[in-house]
N, C-alpha and C positions, 0 to 999 in steps of 0.2 A: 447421525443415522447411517445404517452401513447400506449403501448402493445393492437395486440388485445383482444376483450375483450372472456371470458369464460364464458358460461353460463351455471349456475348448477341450477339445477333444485332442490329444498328444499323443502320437503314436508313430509307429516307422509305416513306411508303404508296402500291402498287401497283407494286414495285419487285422482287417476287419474294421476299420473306422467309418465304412458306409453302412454299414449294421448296426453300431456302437451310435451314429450321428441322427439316423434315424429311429433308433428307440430311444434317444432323449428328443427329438422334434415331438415324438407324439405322447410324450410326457408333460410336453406344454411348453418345452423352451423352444421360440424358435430359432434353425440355425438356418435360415436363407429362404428368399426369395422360393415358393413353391417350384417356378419354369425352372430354377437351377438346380432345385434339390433332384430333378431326374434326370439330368445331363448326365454322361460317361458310361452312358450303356455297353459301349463297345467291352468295356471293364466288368461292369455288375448290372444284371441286367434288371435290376429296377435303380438302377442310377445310383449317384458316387453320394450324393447328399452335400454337396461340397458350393457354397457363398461363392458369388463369381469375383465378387470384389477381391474377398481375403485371397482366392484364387491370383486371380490380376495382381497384385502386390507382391503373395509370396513368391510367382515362378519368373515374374521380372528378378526377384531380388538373387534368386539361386543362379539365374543363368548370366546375369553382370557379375554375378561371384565367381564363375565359372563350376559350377556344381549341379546344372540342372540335368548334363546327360555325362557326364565323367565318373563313372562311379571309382577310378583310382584316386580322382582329386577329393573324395568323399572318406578318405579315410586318411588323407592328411590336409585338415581343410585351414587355405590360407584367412585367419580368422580377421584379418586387418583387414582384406578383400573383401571379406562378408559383411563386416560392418561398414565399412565404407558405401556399398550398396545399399545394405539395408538405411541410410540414415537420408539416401535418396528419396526413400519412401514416405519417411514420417511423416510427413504432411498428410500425405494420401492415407498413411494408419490412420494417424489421430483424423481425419474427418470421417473415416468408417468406423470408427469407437464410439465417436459423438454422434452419431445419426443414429447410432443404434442402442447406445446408453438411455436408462430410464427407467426400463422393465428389464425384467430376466432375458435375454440372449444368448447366444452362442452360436459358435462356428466350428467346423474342421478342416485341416487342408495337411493331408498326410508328411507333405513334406516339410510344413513348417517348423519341424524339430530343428534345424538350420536358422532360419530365419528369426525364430521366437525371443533367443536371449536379448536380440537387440530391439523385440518391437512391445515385448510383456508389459514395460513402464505406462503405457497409454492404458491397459483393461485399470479397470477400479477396482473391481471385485471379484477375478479371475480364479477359477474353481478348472481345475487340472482335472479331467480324465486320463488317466494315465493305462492306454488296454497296448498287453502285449500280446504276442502271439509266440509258440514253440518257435525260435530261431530257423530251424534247418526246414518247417514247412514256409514260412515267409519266405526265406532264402528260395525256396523253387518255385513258387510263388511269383515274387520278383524275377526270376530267370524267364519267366514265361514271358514276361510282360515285354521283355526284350528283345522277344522275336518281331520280325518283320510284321506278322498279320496283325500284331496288337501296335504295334511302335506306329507306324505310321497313320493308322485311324485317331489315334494318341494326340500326334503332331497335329494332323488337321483342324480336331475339335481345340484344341488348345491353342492354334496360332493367333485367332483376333484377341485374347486376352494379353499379348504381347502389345509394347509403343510399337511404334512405328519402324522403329532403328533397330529396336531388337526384333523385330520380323523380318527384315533384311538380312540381319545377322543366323539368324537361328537357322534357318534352312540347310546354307550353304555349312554351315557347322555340325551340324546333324550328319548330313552326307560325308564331312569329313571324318568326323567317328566311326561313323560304319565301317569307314575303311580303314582307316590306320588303327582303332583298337574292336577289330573285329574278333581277334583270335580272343581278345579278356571277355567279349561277350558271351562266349561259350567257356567258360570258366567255372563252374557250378562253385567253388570256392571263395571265389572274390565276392560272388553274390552273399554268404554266408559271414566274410569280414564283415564286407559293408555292414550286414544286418547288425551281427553284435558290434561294432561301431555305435552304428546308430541308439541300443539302448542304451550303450552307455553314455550316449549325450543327452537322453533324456532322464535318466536318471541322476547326472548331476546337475541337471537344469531343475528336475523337481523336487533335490532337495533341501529342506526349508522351506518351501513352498505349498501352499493348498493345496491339496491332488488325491484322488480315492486310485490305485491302483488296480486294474481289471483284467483279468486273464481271457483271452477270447476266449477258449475251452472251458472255463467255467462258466463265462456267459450264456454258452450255448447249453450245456449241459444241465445249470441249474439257473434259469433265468430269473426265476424269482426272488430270489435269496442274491441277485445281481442288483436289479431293480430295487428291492429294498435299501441299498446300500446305496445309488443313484440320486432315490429321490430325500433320504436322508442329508445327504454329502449335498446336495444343492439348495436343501432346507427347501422346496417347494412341496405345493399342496396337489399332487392331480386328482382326477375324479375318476370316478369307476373305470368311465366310459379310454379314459385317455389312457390309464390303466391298462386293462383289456387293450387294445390297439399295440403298445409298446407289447405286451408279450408275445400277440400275435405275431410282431415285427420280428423276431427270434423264428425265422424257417429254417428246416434243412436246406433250402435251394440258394438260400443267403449265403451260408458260408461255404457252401462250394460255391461260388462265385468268387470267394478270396481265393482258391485254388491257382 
């Protein structure tokens, strides 16, 4: 009998996956705990939608990889390092797989394109979303994010989902980036590598693999004929009412918030 199915949302960061995560929560899958689906307001101002656990997991694993705030090391990433970290987790994966295996589930956490190749083995039944966004609006997107007003509300909310050792660590590292790779943070290019980087690791990650491919811009523009394809690709059943709700979730004010 095939498990049901998980839907993870795969995407780059500033690409729409808090629009994308909450129009499948109110399709009927859930992806987390309600108190964490409205965290990261500072970001999107009805919240990122983002499991605090998969949170906890992935941005320990990016930043023992050395990837969570280098975006040069992002685009040559040492892949021994990464797994090395990530296999630190496994435990910690596999008991968040298993508490939540049963029924239909799912999570997102933008940055896990990194993390994923080495933790995918634990889903059963893992059903890819796979939503991109135009490159060069992510890319400024992303650049934004890296100013001061947003980076450091950023840090704050995000610090207790670190151990203990990497909260020691991350501060003083933080502050060290600021300074010594100040000049690549105003880079409007390097933001725009990174990006195509980044799809290309998720598209060699998603293929062979289950995955419905979703254009944000088509999302938004023909939501329906999105959603059709959603609740297909997840083979669930919702009802009018959950319906209704998910296209509602499709606002203009949403994706200027990916801005």
């Amino acid at each position: 009998m095939t498990p049901p199915p998980t839907a993870v949302v795969l995407t780059f960061p500033r690409s729409g996956s808090s629009l994308l995560a909450g129009v499948v929560h109110r399709l009927g899958i859930p992806m987390g705990a309600e108190g964490d689906l409205g965290l990261g307001r500072h970001l999107n101002r009805h919240g990122c939608h983002e499991d605090q656990e998969m949170q906890r997991i992935s941005l320990n694993i990016l930043f023992e990889a050395g990837l969570l705030l280098d975006l040069e090391r992002r685009l040559q990433i040492d892949e021994e390092r990464l797994e090395r970290a990530a296999r630190r987790y496994d435990n910690r994966m596999r008991t968040f797989v298993q508490r939540n295996d049963g029924s239909a589930w799912g999570f997102k956490d933008p940055s896990l394109l990194y993390s994923l190749p080495y933790l995918h083995h634990h889903l059963s039944n893992p059903r890819y979303l796979v939503l991109t966004r135009n490159a060069e609006a992510t890319a400024r997107s992303l650049y934004s994010t890296f100013r001061s007003n947003t980076w450091w509300p950023e840090l704050r909310e995000k610090l207790p989902l670190f151990g203990w050792r990497n909260r020691l660590l991350l501060v003083p590292h933080a502050l060290s980036l600021r300074i010594t790779k100040r000049s690549g943070y105003h880079e409007p290019a390097l933001f725009r590598r990174v990006v195509e980087a980044g799809h290309r690791r998720i598209r060699e990650f998603a293929r062979g693999r289950p995955h419905l491919a979703i254009e944000l811009e088509r999302l938004a523009d023909d939501p329906e004929m999105v959603l059709d394809k959603i609740v297909a690709f997840l083979e669930i059943e919702p009802d009018p009412e959950q319906l209704d709700a998910a296209r509602s979730f499709v606002r203009p004010e949403l994706l200027t918030a990916q801005r």
